[in-house]
N, C-alpha and C positions, 0 to 999 in steps of 0.2 A: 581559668587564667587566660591570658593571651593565648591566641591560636599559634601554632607553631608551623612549621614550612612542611613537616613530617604529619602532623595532624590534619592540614589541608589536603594534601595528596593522598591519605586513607578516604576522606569523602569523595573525591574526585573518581573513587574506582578504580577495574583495571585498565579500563578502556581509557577514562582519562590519561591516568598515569601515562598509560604508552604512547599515548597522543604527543601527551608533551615532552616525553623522553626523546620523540621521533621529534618533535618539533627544535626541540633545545641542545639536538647532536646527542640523545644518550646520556646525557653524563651528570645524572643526579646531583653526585656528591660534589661536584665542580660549580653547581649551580647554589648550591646550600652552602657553602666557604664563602663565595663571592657575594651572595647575598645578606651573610652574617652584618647587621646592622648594631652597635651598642649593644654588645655581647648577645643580642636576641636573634632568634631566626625570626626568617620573612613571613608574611602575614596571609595565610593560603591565599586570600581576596584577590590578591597581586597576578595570578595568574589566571582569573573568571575574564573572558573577553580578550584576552593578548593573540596577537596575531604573526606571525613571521612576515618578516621581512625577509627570507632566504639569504639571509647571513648570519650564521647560527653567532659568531663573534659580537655582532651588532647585538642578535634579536637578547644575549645574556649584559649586554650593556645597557638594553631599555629597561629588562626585566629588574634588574637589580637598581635603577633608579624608582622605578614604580614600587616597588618594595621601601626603598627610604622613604621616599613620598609618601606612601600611605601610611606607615610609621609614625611620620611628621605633622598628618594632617592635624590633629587636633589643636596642636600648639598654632599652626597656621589659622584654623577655623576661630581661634581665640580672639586672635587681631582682626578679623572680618565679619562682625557679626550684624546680621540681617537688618535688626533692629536699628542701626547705626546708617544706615546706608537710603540711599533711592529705593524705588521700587524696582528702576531698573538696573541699579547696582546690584542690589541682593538678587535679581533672577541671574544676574550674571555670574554671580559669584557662587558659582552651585558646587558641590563637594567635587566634582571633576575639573572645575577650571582651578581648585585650589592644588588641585593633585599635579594637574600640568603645567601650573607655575613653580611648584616645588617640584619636579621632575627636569624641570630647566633649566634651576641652579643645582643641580646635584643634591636635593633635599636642606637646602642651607637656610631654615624659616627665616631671616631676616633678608636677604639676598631676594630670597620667591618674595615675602612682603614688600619689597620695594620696589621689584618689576611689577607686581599686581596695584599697584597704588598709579604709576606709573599709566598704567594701561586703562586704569576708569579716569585718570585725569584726560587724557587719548578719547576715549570713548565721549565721555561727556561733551565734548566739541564735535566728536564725529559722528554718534550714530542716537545717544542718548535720546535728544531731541527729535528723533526721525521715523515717522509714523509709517515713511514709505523705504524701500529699501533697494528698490530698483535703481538702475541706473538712468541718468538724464540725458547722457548723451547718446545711448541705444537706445531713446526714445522718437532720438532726431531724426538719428540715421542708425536702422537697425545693424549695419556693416562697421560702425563705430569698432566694435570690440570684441575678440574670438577668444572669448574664457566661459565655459560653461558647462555643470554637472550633466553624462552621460550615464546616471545611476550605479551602484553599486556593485564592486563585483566579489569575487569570489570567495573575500574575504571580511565583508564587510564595508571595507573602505569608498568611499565615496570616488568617482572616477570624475577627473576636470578636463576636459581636455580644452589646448591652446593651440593659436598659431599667427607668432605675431605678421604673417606676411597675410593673415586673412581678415585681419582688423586693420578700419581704414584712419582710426583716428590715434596719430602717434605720439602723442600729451602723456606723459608720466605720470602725470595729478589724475588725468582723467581715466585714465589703465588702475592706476592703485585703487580709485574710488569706485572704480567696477569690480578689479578681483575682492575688493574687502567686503565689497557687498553682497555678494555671491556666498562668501564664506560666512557671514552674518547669517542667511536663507538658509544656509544645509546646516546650522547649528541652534536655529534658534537663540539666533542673538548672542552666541557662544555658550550657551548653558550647557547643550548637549554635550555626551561624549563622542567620539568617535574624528577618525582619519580620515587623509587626503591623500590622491594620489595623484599626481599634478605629470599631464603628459602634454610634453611641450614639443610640438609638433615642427621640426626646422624646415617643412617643404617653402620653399621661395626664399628662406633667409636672406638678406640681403645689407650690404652695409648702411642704406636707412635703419635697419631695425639695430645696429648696432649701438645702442644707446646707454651706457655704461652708467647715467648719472638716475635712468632710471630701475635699473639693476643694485645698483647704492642704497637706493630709495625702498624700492621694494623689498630686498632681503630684510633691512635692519625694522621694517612693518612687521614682516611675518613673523620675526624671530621674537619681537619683542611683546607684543599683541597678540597673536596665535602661534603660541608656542606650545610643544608638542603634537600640532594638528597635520602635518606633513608625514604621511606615512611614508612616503616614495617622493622620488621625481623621475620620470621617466624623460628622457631627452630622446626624442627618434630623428634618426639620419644627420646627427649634425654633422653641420660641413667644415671645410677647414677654416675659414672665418673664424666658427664659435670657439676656438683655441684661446683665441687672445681674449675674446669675454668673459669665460670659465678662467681664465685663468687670473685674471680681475675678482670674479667673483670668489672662487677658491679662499682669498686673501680675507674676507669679511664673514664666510662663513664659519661655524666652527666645526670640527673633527665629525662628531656625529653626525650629523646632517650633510656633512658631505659624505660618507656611506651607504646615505640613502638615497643616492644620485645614480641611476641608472643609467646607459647611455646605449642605444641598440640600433642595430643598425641591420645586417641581416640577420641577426638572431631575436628578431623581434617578435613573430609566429609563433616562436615557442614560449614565450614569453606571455601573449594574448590565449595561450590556450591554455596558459595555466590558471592566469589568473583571474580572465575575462568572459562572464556570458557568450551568450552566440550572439545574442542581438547584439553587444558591444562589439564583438569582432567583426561581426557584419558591418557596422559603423565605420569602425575602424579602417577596415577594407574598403568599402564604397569612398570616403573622405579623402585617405589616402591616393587616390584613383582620380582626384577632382583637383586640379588645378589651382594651387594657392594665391587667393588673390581676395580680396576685400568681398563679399559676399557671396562669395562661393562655396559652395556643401552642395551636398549631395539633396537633391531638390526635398525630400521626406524631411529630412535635418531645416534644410535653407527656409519651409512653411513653418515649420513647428518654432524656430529661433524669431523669424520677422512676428509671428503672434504672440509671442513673447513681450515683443516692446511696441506693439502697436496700440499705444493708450494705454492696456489695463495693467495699472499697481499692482505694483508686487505683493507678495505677502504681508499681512500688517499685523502688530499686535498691539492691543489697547493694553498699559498700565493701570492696573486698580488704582 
């Protein structure tokens, strides 16, 4: 029969068990109520690869969507079937992007079916037809734009770091078409699974970078097109400026995800040591230490980015 939430956690061991008991605050039985789905318990699957977020409130509010989600999928997988689609719709459409659009609507299959339809009509103008994935304007001028993966850390999660006072080109279209392309390369065109942790770096902020219409623009992108791909946001040192833009933003984002908004300021050290490699804290540290301003990094960083965009294509994939 269906696996049960009690059935999974006998395979998971004791080592498991106590992992997640530590990870989920302890409290089994709170975790099996709340994940109670149409009289059924949740699906062990649900908790293979789950990651904390260090708020144990949050980390039982993802858990128990991923649990309906997974639930749901098949009635989802019903309306999206391979045969029916592109080539490049069906790689996109891989059981994890169905999971993360029904994890968006609170498992509501008609609700995820209509942001997922939504999203290849999106695609199909944005990236479908696009053999190259790189950005054209970090081709021009490798100082264009400061968004780009520093590898994985501690969890998994994919680390981004940003800062808009070190990106020299201030275009809205041209910022969203470089983070979405970025996010296109660390997923495999969104097929893959797996998280972001997006660390928005406020050295130099200044009221140029106060651009509220491209704050508009970008949220209702990510929410709507990669959704669930946001593990974190880390915001370091913001200054008293970013009040009025968070607080703009606050207004469009919804409940969960702003949870997942970190904000650090000197408690930040403890924070990179929890979560972060050495190399990324070394990063971290050197960058930090490096004057924000349109291509500046830390000269290791500043070779490795300019070859980056100097002529060669980005990653490509050929469609059968």
């Amino acid at each position: 029969g269906k696996p049960t939430y009690r059935s999974a956690i006998s395979k998971m061991g004791r080592g498991g068990l106590s992992a997640l008991k530590r990870r989920m605050g302890g409290r089994k039985k709170e975790i099996v109520a709340e994940t109670a789905v149409d009289g059924a318990s949740s699906t062990g699957d649900a908790t293979v690869g789950f990651k904390s977020t260090g708020d144990q409130d949050l980390d039982r509010i993802l858990l128990r969507r991923r649990v309906i989600a997974m639930q749901r999928l098949k009635s989802m997988r019903a309306r999206f079937t391979p045969s029916d689609m592109s080539p490049a719709q069906a790689h996109f459409c891989s059981d994890d992007t169905l999971i993360r659009y029904l994890e968006a609507r609170d498992g509501d299959v008609d609700k995820a079916a209509a942001m997922l339809k939504d999203s290849l009509s999106w695609r199909e103008d944005m990236w479908d037809t696009k053999k190259d994935l790189g950005c054209p304007h970090c081709r021009t001028d490798p100082r264009a734009h400061c968004f780009f993966p520093i590898g994985e850390d501690t969890r998994g999660w994919h680390l981004v770091y940003s800062c808009a006072a070190r990106a020299a080109d201030k275009h809205a279209e041209h910022s969203i078409e470089h983070m979405a392309g970025k996010m296109e390369e660390l997923f495999d065109r969104g097929a893959k699974p797996g998280k972001v942790v997006w660390i928005i770096d406020m050295a130099g902020f200044g009221w140029r970078d106060m651009d509220t219409s491209m704050a508009r623009t970008v949220v209702p992108i990510f929410s709507n097109h990669y959704p669930e791909r946001m593990g974190q946001i880390v915001v370091l040192n913001p200054p008293a400026i970013f009040k009025g833009l968070w607080e703009t933003l606050s207004t469009i984002v919804d409940p969960v995800t702003r949870r997942k908004v970190v904000m650090l300021r000197g408690d930040k050290d403890a924070y990179f040591a929890r979560y972060m490699t050495m190399d990324q804290r070394n990063f971290m540290e050197a960058i930090l230490k490096t004057k924000a301003m349109p291509g500046a990094y830390p000269e290791d960083e500043k070779k490795r980015v300019e070859a980056a965009y100097n002529g060669k294509p980005a990653r490509q994939r050929s469609w059968p």
